[in-house]
C-alpha positions as CSV (number, residue, x, y, z in Angstrom):
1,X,-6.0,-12.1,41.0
2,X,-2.9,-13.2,42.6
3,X,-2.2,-9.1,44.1
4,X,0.6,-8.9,41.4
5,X,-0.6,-6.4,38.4
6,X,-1.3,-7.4,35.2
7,X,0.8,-7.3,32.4
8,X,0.6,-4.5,30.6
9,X,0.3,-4.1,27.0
10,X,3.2,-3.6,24.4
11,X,4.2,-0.4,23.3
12,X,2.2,0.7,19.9
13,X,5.0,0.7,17.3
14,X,4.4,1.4,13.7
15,X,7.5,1.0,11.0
16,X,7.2,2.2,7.6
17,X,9.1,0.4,4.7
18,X,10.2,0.8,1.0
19,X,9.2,-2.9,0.4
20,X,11.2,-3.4,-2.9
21,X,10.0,-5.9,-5.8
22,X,10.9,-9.3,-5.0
23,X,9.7,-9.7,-1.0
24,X,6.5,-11.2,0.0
25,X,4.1,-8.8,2.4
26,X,3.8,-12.0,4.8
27,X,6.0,-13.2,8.1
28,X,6.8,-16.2,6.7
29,X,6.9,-18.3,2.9
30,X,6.7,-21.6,2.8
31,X,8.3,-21.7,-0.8
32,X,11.3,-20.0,0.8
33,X,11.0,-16.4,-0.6
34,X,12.2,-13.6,0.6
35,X,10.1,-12.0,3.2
36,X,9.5,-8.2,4.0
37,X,10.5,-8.9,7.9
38,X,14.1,-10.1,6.4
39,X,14.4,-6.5,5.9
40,X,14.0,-5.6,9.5
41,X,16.0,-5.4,12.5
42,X,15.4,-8.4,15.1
43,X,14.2,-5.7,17.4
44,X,10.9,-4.8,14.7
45,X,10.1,-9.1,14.1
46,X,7.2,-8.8,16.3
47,X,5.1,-6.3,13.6
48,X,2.9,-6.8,11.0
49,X,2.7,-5.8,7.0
50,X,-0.7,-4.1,7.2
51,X,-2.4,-5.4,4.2
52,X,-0.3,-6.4,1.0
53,X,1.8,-5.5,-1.8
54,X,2.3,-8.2,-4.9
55,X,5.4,-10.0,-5.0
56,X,6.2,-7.8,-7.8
57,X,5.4,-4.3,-6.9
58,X,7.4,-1.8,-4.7
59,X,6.2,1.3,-2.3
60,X,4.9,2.1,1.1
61,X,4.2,-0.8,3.4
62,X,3.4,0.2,7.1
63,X,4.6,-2.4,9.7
64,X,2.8,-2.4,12.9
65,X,1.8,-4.0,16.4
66,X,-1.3,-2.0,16.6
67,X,-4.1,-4.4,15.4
68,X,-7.0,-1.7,16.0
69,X,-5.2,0.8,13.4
70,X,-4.8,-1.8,11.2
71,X,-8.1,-2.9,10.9
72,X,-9.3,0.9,10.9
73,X,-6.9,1.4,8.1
74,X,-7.8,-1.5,6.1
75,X,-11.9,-1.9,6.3
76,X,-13.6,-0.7,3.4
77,X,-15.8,1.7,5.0
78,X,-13.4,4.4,6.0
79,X,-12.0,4.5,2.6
80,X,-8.3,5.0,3.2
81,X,-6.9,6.5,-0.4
82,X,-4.0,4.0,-1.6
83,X,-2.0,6.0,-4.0
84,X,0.0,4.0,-6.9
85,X,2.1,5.6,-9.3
86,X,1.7,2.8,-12.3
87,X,4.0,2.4,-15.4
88,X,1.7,0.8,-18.2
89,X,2.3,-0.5,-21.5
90,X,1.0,1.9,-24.5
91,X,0.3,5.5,-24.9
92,X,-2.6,6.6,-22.7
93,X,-3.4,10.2,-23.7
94,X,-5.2,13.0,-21.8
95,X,-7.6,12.4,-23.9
96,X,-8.0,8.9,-22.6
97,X,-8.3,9.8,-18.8
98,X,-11.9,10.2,-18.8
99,X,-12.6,7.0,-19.5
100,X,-9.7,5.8,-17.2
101,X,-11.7,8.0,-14.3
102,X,-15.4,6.1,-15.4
103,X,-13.8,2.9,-14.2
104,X,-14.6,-0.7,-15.0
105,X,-16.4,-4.1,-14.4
106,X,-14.3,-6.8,-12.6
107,X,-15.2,-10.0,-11.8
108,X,-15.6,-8.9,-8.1
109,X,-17.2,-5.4,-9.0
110,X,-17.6,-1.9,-10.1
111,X,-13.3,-0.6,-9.8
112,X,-13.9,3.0,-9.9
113,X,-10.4,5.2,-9.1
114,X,-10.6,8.4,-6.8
115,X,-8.3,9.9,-9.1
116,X,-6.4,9.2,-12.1
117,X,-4.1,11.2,-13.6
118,X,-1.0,11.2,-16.2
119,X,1.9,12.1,-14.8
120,X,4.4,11.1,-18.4
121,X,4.2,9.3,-21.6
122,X,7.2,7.7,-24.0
123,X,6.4,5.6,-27.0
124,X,5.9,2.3,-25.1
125,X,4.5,2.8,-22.0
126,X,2.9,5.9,-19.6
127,X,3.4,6.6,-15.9
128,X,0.3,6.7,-14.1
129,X,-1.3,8.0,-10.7
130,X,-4.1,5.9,-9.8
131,X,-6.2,6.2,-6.4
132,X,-8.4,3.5,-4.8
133,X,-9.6,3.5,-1.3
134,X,-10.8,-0.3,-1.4
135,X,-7.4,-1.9,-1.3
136,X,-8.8,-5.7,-2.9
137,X,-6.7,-8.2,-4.4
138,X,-5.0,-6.9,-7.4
139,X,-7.2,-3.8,-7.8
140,X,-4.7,-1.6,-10.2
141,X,-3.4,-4.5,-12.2
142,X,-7.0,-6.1,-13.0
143,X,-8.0,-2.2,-13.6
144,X,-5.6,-1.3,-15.9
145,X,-5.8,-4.6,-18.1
146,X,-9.1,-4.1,-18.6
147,X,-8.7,-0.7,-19.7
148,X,-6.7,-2.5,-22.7
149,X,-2.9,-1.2,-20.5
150,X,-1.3,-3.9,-18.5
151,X,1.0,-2.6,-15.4
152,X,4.5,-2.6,-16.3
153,X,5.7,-1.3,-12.9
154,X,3.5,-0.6,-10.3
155,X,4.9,1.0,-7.0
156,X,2.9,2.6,-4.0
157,X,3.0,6.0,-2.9
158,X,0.9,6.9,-0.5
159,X,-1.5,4.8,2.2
160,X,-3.8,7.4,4.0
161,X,-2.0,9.9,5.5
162,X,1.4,8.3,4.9
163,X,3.6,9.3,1.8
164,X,6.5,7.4,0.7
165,X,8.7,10.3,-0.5
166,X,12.4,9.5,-0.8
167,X,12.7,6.5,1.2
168,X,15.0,4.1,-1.4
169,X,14.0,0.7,-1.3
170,X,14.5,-1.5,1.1
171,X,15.0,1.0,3.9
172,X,12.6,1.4,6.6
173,X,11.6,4.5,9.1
174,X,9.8,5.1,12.3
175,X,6.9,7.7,12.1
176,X,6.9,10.9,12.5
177,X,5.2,12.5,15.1
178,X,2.8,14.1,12.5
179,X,2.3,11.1,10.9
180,X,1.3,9.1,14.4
181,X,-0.8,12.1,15.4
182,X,-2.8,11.5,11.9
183,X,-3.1,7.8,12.3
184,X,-4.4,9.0,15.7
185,X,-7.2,10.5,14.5
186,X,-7.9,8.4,12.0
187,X,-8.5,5.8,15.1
188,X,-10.6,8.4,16.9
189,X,-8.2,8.9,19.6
């Protein structure tokens, strides 16, 4: 209005993160907890967690500025896969997956995985791969309680395109340029 140009708008950055157990997926807690931004450099304060991870479970969290991808990767109706590997208590057999892959009832709705599968057993407890594309509020833990196996462990793999691999926890990374070209097109652009 004035002649001089408009600001224009911040560089799209995108961070991902081994958020380890024991951080909150928020910017800021009022009970003084440790927060997933504590484990950033000053310069990466200005993005946000996009969606959650429980005080007490570990894996991918993707940081970012970009509010449209967020919301792209987060609604419902595109059905981003979220892949946890879970550690539950008991033996759950391959004989038991079927029933695992029917799903359950919650108290907010049918919880049916993408894909479940065992990946090992000991005497106590079993590793898990579990997939849900929904992403509500405790989704693996309520699932596997009902299912008569409470999470032991539960750790996140894999958000959409975006896998975890080796990353130890704590330790954070920018994107790759394959990665950015396929949150891209899950954008449309």
């Amino acid at each position: 209005m004035d002649g001089r140009p408009l600001p224009g708008r911040a560089p799209l950055r995108h961070l991902l993160l081994h958020k380890p157990r024991g951080y909150v997926t928020t910017r800021r807690d009022p009970t003084g907890r440790p927060v997933v931004l504590d484990l950033l450099p000053p310069h990466a304060r200005g993005l946000y967690p996009v969606g959650r991870l429980d005080f007490d479970t570990e894996g991918l969290l993707l940081l970012t500025n970009d509010g449209e991808l967020a919301n792209r990767l987060l609604h419902p109706r595109y059905e981003i896969p979220r892949v946890y590997e879970a550690e539950v208590e008991g033996r759950v057999t391959e004989a038991d997956l079927p029933r695992w892959r029917r799903g359950v009832t919650l108290d907010d709705g049918p919880a049916v995985p993408h894909r479940v599968t065992r990946l090992s057993a000991g005497a106590r407890s079993t590793w898990l791969s579990v997939t849900f594309a929904e992403g509500r509020y405790r989704e693996v833990k309520r699932y596997c309680k009902a299912l008569g196996h409470p999470v032991r462990r539960l750790k996140r793999v894999q958000f959409g395109p975006l896998r975890l691999g080796d990353l130890p926890p704590g330790a954070h990374r920018v994107l790759t340029k394959a990665e950015r070209a396929a949150l891209d097109s899950l954008r449309g652009g």
